[in-house]
C-alpha positions as CSV (number, residue, x, y, z in Angstrom):
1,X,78.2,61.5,36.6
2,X,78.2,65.2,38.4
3,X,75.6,67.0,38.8
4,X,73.8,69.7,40.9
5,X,72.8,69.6,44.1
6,X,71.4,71.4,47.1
7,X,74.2,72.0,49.6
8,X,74.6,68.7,52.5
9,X,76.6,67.7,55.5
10,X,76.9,63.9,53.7
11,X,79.9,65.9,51.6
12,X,82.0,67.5,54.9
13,X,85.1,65.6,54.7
14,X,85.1,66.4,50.5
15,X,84.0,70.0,51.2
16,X,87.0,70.6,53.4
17,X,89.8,68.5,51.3
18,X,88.5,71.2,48.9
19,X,88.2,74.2,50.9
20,X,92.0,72.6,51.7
21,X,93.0,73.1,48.2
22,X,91.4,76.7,47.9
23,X,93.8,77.7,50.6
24,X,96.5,76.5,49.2
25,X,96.2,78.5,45.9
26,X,95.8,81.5,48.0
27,X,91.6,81.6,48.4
28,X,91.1,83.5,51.1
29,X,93.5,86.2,51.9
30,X,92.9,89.8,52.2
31,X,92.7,90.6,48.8
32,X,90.4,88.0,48.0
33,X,86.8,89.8,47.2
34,X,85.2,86.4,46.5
35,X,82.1,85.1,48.2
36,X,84.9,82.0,48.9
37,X,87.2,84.0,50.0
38,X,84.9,86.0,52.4
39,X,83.7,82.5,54.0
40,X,87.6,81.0,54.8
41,X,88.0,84.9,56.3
42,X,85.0,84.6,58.1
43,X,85.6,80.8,59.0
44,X,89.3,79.9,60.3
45,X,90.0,76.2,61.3
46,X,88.9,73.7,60.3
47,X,85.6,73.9,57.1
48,X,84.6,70.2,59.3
49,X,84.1,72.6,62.2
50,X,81.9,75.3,60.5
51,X,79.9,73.6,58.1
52,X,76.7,72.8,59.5
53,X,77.0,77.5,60.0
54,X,78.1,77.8,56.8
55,X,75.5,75.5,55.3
56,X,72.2,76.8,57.1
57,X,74.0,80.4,55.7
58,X,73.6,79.1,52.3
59,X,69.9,77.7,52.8
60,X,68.6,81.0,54.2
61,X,70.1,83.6,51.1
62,X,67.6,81.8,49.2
63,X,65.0,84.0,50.9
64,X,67.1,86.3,53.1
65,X,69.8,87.7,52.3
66,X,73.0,89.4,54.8
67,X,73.7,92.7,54.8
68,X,75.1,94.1,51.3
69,X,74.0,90.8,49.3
70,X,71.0,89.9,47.3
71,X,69.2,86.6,47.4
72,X,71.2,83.7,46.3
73,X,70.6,79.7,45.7
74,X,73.9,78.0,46.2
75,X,74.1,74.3,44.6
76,X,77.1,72.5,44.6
77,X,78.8,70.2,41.9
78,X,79.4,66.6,43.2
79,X,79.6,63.7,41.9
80,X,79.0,60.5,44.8
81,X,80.7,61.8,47.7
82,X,83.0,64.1,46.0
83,X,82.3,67.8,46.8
84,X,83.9,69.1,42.7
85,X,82.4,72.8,43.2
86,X,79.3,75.3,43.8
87,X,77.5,77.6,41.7
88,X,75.7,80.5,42.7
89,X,72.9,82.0,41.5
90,X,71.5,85.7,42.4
91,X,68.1,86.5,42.4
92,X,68.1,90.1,40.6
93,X,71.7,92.6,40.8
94,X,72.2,94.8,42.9
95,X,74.2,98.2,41.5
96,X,77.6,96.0,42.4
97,X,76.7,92.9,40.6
98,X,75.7,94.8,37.2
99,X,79.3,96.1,37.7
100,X,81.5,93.0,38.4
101,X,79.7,90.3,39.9
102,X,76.4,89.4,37.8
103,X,74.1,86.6,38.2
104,X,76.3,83.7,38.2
105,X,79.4,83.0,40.0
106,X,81.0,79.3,39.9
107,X,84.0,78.0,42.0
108,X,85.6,74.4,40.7
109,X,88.1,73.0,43.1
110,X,91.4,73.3,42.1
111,X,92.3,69.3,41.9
112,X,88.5,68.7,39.3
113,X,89.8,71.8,37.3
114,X,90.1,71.7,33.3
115,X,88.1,68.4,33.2
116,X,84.7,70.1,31.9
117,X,83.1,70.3,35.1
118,X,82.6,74.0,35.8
119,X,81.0,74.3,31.7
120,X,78.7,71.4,32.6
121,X,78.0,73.1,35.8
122,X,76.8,76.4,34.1
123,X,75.0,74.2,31.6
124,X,73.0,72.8,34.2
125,X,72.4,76.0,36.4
126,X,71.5,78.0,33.4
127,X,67.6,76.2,33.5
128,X,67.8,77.2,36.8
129,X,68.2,80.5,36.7
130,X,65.6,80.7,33.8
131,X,63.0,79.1,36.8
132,X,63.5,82.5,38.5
133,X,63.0,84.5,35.8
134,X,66.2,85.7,35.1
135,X,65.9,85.5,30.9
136,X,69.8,86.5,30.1
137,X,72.2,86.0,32.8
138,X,75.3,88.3,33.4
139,X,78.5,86.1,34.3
140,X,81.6,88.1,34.5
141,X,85.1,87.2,34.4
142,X,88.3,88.5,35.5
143,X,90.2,89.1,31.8
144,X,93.5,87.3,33.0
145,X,91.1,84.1,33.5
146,X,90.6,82.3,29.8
147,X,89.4,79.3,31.7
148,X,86.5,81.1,32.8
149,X,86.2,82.9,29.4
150,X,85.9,79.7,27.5
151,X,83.1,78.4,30.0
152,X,80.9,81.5,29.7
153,X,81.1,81.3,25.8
154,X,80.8,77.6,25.5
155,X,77.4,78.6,27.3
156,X,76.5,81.2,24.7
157,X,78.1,84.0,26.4
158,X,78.0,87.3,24.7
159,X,80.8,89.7,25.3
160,X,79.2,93.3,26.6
161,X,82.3,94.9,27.5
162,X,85.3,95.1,29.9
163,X,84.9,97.1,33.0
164,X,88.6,97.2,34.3
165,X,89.7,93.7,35.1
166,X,86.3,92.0,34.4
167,X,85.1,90.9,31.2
168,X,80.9,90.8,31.0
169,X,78.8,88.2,29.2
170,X,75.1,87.9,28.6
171,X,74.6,84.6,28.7
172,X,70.7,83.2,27.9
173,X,69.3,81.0,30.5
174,X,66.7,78.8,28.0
175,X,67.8,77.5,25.1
């Protein structure tokens, strides 16, 4: 069964097939403003090569964060020793996230998608987030991606508004 769990170096070989498959789809070109995307940019080669960076990265936005973020826990999805996603949760916003980013951004790897995982992931990140005191998260959405729309409302997602090509929920974090 998949669940959440804090980032580890046990998962490096499932953490690159799937950085793999991100690539392939197109994660991490120029036009890709995603925290993902910013990380294969930032990281060419190999993810085996990087990952023990890219992991202490993760471990210290939990208390400090790099220039132009906020403070972030990053868990990831797995199930055994299969790396199926990460979750992200920001501490407070920042005057970008109340526009387009929010509380909560998710990534599923391409081969676990439509399987349930990333609405079981939010499920389970939701208590989370409600441990550091964020009452209602905001999760947005590009508009053109129903998969993601059907995740935030399956969570009790409440549509705010659209803000040019991203859709904002309210989504409480206890139930």
């Amino acid at each position: 069964m998949a669940r959440l769990s804090d980032p580890t170096e046990r998962l490096t070989d499932s953490f690159a097939e799937a950085v793999g498959e991100f690539v392939a789809e197109g994660r991490g070109g120029p036009d890709d403003r995603s925290l993902l995307g910013e990380m294969i940019r930032d990281n060419p080669g190999d993810p085996r090569d990087w990952i023990a960076s890219y992991l202490a990265l993760e471990r210290r936005w939990r208390t400090v964060a790099p220039e132009d973020f906020v403070t972030m826990t990053m868990l990831w999805w797995t199930e055994g020793d299969t790396y199926l996603g990460r979750i992200s949760i920001r501490h407070h916003l920042n005057e970008h996230l109340r526009e387009i980013g929010g509380h909560i951004g998710y990534d599923i790897r391409p081969s676990a998608r439509r399987q349930g995982h990333a609405t079981a992931m939010l499920a389970a990140a939701l208590p989370r987030a409600a441990e550091l005191g964020i009452e209602k998260a905001l999760i947005t959405c590009d508009a053109d991606n129903t998969g993601s729309r059907k995740v935030i409302e399956r969570n009790g997602g409440v549509f705010e508004d659209r803000r040019g090509a991203k859709l904002r929920y309210w989504v409480p974090t206890a139930p």
